[in-house]
BAFI-3210 file (N, C-alpha, C; in Angstrom, 3 decimals, decimal comma, padded with zeros to 6 digits):
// residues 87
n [1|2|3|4|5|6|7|8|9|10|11|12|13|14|15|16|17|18|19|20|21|22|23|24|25|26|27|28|29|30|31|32|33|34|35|36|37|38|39|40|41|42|43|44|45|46|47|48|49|50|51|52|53|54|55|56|57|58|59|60|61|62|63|64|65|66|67|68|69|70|71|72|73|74|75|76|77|78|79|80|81|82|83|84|85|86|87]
n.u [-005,029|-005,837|-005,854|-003,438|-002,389|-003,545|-002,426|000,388|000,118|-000,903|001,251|003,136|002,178|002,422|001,144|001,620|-000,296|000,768|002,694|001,306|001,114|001,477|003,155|004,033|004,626|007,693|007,584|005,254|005,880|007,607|006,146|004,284|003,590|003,062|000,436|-001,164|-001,251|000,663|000,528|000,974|-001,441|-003,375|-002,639|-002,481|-004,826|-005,596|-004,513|-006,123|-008,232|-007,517|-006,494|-006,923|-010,034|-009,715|-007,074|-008,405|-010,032|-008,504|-006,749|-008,491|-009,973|-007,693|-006,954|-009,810|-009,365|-007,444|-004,773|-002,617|000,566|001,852|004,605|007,007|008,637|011,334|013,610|013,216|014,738|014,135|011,124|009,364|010,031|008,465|005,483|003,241|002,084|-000,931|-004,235]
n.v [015,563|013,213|011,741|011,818|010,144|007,726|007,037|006,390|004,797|002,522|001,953|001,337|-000,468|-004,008|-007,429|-010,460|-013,363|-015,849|-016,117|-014,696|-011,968|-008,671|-005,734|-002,693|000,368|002,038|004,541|004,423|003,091|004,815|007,346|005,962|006,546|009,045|009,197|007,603|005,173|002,724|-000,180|-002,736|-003,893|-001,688|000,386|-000,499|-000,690|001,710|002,498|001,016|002,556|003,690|002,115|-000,013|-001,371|-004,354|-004,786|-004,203|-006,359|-008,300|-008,066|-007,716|-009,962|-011,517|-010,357|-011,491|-013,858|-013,587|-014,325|-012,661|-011,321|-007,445|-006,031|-003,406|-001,699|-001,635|001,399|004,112|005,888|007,005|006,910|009,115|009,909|007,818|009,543|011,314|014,650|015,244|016,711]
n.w [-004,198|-003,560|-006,039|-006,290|-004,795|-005,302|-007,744|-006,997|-005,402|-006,699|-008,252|-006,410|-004,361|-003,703|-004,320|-003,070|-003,221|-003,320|-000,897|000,920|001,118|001,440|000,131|000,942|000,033|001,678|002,224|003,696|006,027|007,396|007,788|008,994|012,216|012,907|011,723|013,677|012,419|013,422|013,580|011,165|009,376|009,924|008,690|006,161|005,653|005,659|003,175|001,026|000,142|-001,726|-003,434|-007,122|-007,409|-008,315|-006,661|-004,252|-003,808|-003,726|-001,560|000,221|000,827|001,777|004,173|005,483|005,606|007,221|007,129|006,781|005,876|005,978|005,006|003,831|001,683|000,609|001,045|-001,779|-003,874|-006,559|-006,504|-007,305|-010,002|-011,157|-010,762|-012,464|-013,507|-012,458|-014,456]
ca.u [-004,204|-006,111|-005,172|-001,780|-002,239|-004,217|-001,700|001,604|-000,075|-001,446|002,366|004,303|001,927|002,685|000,651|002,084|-001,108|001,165|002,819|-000,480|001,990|001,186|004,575|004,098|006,014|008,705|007,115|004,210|006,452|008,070|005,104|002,683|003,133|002,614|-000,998|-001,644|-000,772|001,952|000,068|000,732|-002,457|-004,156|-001,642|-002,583|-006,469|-005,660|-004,086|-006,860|-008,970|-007,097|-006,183|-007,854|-010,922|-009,509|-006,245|-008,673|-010,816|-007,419|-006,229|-009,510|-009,538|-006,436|-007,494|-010,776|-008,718|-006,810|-003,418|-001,881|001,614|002,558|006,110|007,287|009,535|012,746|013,978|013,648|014,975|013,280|009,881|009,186|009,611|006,688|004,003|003,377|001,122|-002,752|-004,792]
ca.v [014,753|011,598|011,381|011,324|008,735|006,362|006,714|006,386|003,204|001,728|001,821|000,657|-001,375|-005,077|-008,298|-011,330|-013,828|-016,791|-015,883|-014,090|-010,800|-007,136|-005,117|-000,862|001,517|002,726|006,103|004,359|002,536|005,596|007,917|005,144|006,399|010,160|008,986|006,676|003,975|001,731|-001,557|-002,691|-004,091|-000,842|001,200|-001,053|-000,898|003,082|002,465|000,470|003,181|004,827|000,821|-000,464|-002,320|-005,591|-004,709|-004,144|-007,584|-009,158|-008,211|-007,962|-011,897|-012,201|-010,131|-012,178|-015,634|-013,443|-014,765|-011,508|-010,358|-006,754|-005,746|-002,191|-002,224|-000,441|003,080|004,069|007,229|007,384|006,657|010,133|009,528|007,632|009,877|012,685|015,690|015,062|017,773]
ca.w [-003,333|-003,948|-007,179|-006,377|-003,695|-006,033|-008,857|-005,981|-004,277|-007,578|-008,403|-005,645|-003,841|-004,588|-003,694|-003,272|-003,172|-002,983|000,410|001,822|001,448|000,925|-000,295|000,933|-000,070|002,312|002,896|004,209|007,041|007,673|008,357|009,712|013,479|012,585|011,338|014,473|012,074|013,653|012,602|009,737|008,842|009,893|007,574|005,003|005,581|005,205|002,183|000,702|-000,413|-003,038|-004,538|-007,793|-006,869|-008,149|-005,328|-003,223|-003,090|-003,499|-000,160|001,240|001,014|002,595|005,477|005,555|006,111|008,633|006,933|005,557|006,254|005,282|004,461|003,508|000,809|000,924|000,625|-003,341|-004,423|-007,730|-007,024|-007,857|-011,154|-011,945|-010,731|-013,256|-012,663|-013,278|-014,918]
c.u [-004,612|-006,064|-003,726|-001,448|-002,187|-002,681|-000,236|001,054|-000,095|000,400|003,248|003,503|001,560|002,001|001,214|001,259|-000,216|001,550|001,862|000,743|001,834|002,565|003,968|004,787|006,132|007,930|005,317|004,927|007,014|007,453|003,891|002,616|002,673|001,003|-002,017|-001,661|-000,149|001,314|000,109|-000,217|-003,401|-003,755|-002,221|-004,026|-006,253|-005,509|-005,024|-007,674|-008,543|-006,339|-007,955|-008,791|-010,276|-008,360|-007,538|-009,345|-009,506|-007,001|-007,293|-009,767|-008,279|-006,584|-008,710|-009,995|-008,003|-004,821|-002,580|-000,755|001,652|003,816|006,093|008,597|010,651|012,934|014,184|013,848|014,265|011,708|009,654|009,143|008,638|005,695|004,105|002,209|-000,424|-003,574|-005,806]
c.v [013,281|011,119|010,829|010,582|007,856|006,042|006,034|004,973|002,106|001,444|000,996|-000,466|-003,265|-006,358|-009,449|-013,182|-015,534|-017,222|-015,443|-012,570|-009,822|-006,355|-003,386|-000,234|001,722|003,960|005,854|003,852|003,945|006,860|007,257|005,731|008,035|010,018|008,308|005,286|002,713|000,115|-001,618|-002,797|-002,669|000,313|000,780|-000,682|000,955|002,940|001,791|001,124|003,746|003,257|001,100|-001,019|-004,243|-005,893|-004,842|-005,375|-008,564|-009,597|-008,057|-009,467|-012,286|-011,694|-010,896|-013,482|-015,371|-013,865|-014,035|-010,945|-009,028|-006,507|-004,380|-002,429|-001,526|001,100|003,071|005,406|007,654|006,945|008,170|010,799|008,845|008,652|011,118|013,554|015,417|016,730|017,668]
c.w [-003,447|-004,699|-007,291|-005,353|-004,293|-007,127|-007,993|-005,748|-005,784|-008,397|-007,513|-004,768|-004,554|-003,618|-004,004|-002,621|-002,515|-001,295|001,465|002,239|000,511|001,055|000,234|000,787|001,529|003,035|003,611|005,851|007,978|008,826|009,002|011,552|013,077|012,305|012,340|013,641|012,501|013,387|011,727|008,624|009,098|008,762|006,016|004,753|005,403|003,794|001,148|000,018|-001,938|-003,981|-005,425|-007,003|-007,288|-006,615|-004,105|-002,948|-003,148|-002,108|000,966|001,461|001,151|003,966|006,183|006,097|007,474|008,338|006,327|006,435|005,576|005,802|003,872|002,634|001,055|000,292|-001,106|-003,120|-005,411|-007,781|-007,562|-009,318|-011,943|-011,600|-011,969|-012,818|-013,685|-013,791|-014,649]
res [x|x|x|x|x|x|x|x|x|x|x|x|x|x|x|x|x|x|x|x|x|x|x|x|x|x|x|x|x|x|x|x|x|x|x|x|x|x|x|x|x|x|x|x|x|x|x|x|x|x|x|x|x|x|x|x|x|x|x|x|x|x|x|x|x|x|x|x|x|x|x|x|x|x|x|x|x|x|x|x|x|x|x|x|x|x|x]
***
């Protein structure tokens, strides 16, 4: 299952350094209160584990300044197509 987190996030999650803006998939917005999520920044700080390490000091120095919007991206139908099955 954490395989197919890392590979899912390391896909759809998008940083946008310029704005001080973190992009989440959809199905993170969706299910964030089910988890006790409903912050976005706490959603995100879930989501954090299963990023690269460079993602992760990216947006860890945007949380550090304190100046980080996240954003949930919109409904995709085909993400499901990128992940493939790990062995």
């Amino acid at each position: 299952m954490e395989a197919a987190s890392s590979c899912f996030l390391a896909d759809q999650v998008k940083i946008d350094k310029r704005k001080k803006t973190v992009f989440l998939p959809k199905v993170c917005d969706v299910y964030r209160n089910d988890f006790g999520m409903g912050d976005g920044i706490v959603c995100l700080s879930q989501c954090l584990i299963y990023l690269e390490e460079e993602e992760q000091l990216d947006i860890g120095s945007l949380l550090e300044d304190g100046l980080v919007s996240v954003k949930f991206q919109r409904n995709c139908e085909d993400f499901r197509s990128n992940l493939t099955e790990l062995r």
